[in-house]
C-alpha positions in Angstrom: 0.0 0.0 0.0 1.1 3.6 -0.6 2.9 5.1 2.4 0.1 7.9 3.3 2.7 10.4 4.8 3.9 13.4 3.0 7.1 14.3 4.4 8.0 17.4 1.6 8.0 21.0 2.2 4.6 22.2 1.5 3.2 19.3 1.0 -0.2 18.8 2.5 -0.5 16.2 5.2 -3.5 13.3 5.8 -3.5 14.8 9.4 -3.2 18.0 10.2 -1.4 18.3 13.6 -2.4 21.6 16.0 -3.5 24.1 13.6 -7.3 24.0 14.9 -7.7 27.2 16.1 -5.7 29.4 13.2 -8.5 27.3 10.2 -11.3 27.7 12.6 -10.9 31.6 13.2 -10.2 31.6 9.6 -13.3 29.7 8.4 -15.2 32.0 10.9 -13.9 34.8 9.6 -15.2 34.3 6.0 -18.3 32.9 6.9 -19.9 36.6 7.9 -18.1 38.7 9.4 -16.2 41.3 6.9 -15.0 43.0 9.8 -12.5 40.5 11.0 -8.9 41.1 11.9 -8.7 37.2 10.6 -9.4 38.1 7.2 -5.8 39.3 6.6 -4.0 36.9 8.0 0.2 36.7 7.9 1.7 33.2 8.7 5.0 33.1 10.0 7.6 30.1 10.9 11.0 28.9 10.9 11.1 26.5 7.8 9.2 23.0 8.3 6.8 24.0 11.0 3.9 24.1 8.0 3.7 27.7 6.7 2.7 26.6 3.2 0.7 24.0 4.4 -1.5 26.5 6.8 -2.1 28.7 3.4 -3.0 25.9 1.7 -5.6 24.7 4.0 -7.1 28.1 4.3 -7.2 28.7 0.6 -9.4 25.1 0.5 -11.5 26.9 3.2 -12.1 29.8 1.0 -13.0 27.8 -2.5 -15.3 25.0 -0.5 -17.0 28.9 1.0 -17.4 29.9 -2.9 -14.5 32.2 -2.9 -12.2 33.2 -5.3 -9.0 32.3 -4.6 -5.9 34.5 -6.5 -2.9 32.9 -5.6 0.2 35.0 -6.1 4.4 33.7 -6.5 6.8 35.4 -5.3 8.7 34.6 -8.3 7.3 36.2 -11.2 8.7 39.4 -12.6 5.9 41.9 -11.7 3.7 40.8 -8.8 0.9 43.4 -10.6 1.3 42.4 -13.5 0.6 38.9 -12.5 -2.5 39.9 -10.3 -4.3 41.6 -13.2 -3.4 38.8 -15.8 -5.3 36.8 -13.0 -8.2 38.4 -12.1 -8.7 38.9 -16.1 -8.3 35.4 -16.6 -11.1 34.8 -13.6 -13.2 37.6 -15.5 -13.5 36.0 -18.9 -14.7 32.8 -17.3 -17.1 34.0 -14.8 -18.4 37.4 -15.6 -21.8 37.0 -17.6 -21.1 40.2 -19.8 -17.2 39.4 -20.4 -18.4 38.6 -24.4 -20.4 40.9 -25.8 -21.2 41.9 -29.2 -20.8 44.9 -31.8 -22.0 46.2 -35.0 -19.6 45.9 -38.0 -21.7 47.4 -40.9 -25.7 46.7 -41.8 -27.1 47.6 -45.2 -29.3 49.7 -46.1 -31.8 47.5 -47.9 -32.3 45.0 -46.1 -32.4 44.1 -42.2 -30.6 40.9 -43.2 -27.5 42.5 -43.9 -26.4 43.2 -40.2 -23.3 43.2 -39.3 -21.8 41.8 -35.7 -18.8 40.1 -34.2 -17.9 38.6 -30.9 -16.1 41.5 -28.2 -13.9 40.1 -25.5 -14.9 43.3 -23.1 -11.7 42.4 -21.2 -9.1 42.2 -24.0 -6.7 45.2 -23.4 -9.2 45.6 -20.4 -10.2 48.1 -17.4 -7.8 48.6 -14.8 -6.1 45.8 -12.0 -8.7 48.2 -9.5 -11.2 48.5 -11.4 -10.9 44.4 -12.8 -10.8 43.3 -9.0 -13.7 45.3 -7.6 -15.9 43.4 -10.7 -14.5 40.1 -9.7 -14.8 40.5 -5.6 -18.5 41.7 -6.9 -19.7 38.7 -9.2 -17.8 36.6 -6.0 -19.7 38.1 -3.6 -22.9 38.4 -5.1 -22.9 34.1 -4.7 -22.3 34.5 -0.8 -18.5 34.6 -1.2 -15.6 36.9 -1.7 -12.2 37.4 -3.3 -8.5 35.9 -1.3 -5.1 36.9 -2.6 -2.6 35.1 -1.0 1.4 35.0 -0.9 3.6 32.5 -0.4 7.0 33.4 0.5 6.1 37.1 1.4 9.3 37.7 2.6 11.0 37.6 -0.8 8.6 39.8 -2.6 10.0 43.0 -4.1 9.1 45.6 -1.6 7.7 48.5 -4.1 5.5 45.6 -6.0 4.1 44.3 -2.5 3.2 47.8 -1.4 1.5 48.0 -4.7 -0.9 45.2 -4.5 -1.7 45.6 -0.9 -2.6 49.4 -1.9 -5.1 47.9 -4.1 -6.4 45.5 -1.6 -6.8 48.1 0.8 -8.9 50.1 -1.5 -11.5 46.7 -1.9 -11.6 47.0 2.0 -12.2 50.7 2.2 -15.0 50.8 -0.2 -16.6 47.3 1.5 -16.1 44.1 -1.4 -16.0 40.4 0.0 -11.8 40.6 0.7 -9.4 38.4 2.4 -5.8 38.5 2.2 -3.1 35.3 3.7 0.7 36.2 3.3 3.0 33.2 4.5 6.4 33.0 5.9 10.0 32.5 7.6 9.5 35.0 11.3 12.9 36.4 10.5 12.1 37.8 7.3 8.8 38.5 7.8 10.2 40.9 11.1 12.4 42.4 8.8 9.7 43.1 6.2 7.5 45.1 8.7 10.0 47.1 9.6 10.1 48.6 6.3 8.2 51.9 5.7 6.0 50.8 2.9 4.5 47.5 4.7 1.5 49.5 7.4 -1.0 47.1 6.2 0.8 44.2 6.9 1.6 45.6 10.3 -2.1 45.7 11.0 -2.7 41.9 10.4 -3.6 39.2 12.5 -0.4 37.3 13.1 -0.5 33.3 13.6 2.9 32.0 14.7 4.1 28.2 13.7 6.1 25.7 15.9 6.2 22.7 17.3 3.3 20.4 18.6 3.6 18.5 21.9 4.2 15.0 21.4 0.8 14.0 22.4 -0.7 15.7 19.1 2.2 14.8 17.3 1.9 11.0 18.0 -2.0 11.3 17.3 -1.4 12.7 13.9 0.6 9.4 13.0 -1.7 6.8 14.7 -4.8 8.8 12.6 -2.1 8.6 9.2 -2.4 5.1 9.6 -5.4 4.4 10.7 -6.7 5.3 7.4 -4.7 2.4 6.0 -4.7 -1.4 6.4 -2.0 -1.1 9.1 -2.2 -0.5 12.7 0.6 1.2 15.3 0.4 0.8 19.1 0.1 3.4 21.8 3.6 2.9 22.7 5.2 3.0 19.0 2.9 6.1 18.6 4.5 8.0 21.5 7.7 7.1 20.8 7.5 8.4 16.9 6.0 11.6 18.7 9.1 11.9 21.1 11.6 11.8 18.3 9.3 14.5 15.7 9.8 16.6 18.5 6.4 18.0 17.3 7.8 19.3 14.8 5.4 19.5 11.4 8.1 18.2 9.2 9.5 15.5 11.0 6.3 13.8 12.1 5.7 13.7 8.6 9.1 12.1 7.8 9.2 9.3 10.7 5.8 8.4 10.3 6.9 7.7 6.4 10.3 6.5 7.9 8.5 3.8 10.3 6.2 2.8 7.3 9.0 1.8 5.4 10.9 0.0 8.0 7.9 -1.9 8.8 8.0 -3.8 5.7 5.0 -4.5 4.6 3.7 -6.2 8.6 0.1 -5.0 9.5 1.9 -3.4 12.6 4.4 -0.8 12.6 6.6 -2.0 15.5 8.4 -0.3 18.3 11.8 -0.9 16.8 10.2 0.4 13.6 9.9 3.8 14.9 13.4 3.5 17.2 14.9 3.0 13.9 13.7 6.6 12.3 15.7 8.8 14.8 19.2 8.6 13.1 17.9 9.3 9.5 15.8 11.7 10.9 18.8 13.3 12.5 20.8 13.4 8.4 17.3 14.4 7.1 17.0 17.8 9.6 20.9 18.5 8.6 20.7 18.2 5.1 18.0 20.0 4.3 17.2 22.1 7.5 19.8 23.1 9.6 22.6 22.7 6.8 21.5 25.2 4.4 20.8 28.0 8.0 24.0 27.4 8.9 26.3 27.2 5.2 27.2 30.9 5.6 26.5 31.6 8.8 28.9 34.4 10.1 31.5 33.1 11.9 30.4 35.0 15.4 27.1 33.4 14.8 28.8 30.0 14.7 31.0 30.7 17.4 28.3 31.0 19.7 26.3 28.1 18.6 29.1 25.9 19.1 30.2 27.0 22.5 26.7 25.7 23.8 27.2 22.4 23.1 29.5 21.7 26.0 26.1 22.0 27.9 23.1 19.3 27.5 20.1 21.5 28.9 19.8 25.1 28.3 23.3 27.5 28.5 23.4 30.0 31.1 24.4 33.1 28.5 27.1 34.4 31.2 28.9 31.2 30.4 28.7 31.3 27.0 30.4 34.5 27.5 33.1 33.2 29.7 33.6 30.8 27.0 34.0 33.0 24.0 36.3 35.1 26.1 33.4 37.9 25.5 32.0 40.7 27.8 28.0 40.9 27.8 27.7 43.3 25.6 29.4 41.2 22.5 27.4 38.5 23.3 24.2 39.7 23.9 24.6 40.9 20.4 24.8 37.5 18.9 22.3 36.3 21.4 19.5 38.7 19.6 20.9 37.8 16.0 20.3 34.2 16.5 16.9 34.2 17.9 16.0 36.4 15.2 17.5 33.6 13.1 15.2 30.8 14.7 18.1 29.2 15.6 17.6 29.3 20.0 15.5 30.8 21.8 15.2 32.0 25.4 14.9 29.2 27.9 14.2 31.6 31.4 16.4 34.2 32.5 19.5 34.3 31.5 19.5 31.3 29.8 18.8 30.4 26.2 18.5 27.1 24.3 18.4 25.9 21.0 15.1 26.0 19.1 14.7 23.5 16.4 15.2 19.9 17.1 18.7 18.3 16.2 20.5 21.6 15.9 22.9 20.1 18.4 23.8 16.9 16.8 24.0 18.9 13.2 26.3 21.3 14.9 28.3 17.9 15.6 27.8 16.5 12.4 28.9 19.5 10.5 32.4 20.3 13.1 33.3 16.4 11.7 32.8 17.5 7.8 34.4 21.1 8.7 37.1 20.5 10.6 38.8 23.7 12.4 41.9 24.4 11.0 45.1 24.5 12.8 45.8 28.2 15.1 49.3 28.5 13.4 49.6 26.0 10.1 52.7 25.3 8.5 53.9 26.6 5.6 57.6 25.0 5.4 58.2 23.0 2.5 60.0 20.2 2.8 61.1 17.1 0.5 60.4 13.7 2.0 62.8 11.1 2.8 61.1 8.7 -0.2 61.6 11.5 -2.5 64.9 12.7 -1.3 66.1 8.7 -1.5 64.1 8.7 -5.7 66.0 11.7 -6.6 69.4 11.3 -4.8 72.3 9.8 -7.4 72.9 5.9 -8.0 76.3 4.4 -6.8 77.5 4.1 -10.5 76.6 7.6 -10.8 78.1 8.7 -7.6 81.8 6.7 -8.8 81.4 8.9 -12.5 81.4 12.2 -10.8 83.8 11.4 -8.5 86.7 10.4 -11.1 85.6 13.6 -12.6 86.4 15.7 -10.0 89.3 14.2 -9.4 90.7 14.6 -12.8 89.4 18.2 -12.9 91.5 18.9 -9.8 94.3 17.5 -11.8 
């Protein structure tokens, strides 16, 4: 049987794990009350917590409501350009008048001898404001409304973002059916906002992504699989929670990794699931914590690395005692990397690290970068082997000798 977990980025799961309350004020949001701070919504996460996945669940929401759902990428060349392609795309299909027709020529004889053809009245068309007001209209006018939303927010061009939310603030202002979902990674997104040309976005209802406790987590595998023809225990369940960490991405990927190991056995077994944690451990480096940290600046790293001398949180005076560092420097880097996503405060004075496995890739990545030496050397000299190929034979030795000798002569 297919393995029913879908452990890729973006990637919509069987079971949604603890994002209840974000769809449900969502859902309630659309249903009737224009008014509602839920209706422009911004999603924000450090990568595999299920930013794309949240969008994707509340655009569903939207269509299965009867709205219109624009869905804008982050990379095309002109986000405003791509909106009113859209919405004139939407136009032609739904608007009743978007054909119309017009007189060519008629004679003067005869009534027979009219004249029409076939109008596309949005070829060349009205403007993006002017197009999305008709379409939020027409969507409306069926009980829905009209959702833009943006993936990957924080990579949009600034100028172009400000632009389309402009026109979407102008649908609110004069009372059309609007919603409006931006998604993604918290560090970007903070950096976005502080921008001069992002008020609008300031004003949104943020929903903040992390990680489930283990009891959800280990409920959203047993339900995977009890869609299937395959069973897990309590025990196996709870375990497979314990080593997601909660974490969106990874129940997704040892729930699929258990399946696997299971072979085929109408159970997935304990040792099935015990078996995940060290693939799940490659899987976060390679494609989570290896990319944050490739580049990293070196002060960054620095502090990373000096708390992994503790197991539990690091007191941040120690960290400093460690780097050789007075407060101030590393207080600095303590701000930077919670920005980053990377740890995060675990009670005064303390801070830990906030995405599971950071630790052991910080390990894994000191064995594939090793430090280099404080003082290499940069003598060169030749090896005994090589000295021994390139030193004269004994024959050769003899020859020069009698040479010199009759030289000296």
């Amino acid at each position: 049987m297919e393995n029913p977990f879908r452990p890729s980025f973006g990637a919509v799961p069987i079971a949604l794990a603890g994002r209840s309350f974000a769809l449900d004020a969502f859902e309630h949001a659309l249903e009737d009350h224009p008014g509602s701070e839920q209706r422009s919504t911004l999603i924000s996460g450090a990568r595999g917590t299920g930013k794309t996945v949240l969008l994707t669940e509340m655009e569903m929401i939207a269509q299965d409501q009867g709205w219109e759902v624009l869905r804008l990428h982050t990379a095309a060349a002109s986000l405003g350009e791509e909106l009113r392609e859209l919405v004139l795309e939407r136009l032609r299909e739904v608007d009743p008048d978007a054909e119309g027709t017009r007189l060519t020529g008629a004679g003067i004889a005869s009534i027979g001898s009219v004249r029409t053809e076939t109008v596309d009245r949005y070829s060349g068309g009205p403007s993006t404001a002017t197009a999305l007001a008709r379409l939020a209209e027409l969507a409306g006018a069926s009980g829905g409304g009209l959702l833009l939303s943006v993936d990957e927010v924080q990579s949009v061009d600034l100028d172009q973002l400000a632009g389309v939310t402009q026109l979407y603030q102008d649908l609110v202002r004069t009372g059309r059916p609007v919603a409006f979902i931006g998604a993604g990674i918290r560090s970007g997104i903070e950096a976005l906002l502080a921008q001069g040309k992002t008020t609008f976005l300031r004003r949104a209802h943020r929903v903040e992504l992390g990680a489930v406790d283990v009891g959800t987590a280990a409920e959203a595998i047993r339900l995977t699989i009890a869609g299937t023809d395959r069973s897990i225990g309590p025990e196996a369940a709870v375990v497979a929670g314990e080593i997601s960490c909660g974490y969106p991405y990874l129940i997704q990927y040892v729930g699929a990794q258990a399946w696997e190991n299971s072979q085929g056995a109408a159970e997935i077994a304990l040792e099935d699931v015990r078996r995940t944690r060290d693939s799940a451990i490659r899987q976060m480096h390679m494609n989570v914590h290896g990319p944050a940290l490739r580049g990293i600046a070196a002060g960054k790293l620095a502090y990373l690395e000096a708390m992994l001398e503790d197991e539990g949180p690091s007191s941040t005076a120690e960290i400093g005692r460690r780097l050789g560092r007075d407060h101030g420097y590393q207080s600095v880097y303590r701000r930077r990397l919670i920005e980053d996503d990377l740890i995060q405060p675990a009670g005064r004075g303390y801070v830990e690290f906030s995405l599971p496995y950071l630790r052991e890739s910080l390990l894994l990545r000191r064995q594939e970068h090793p430090a280099p030496d404080a003082a290499p050397d940069v003598t060169v000299r030749r090896t005994r082997s090589g000295a021994r190929q390139s030193a004269p034979s004994a024959a050769a030795r003899t020859a020069t000798s009698r040479t010199d000798r009759k030289k000296a002569r």
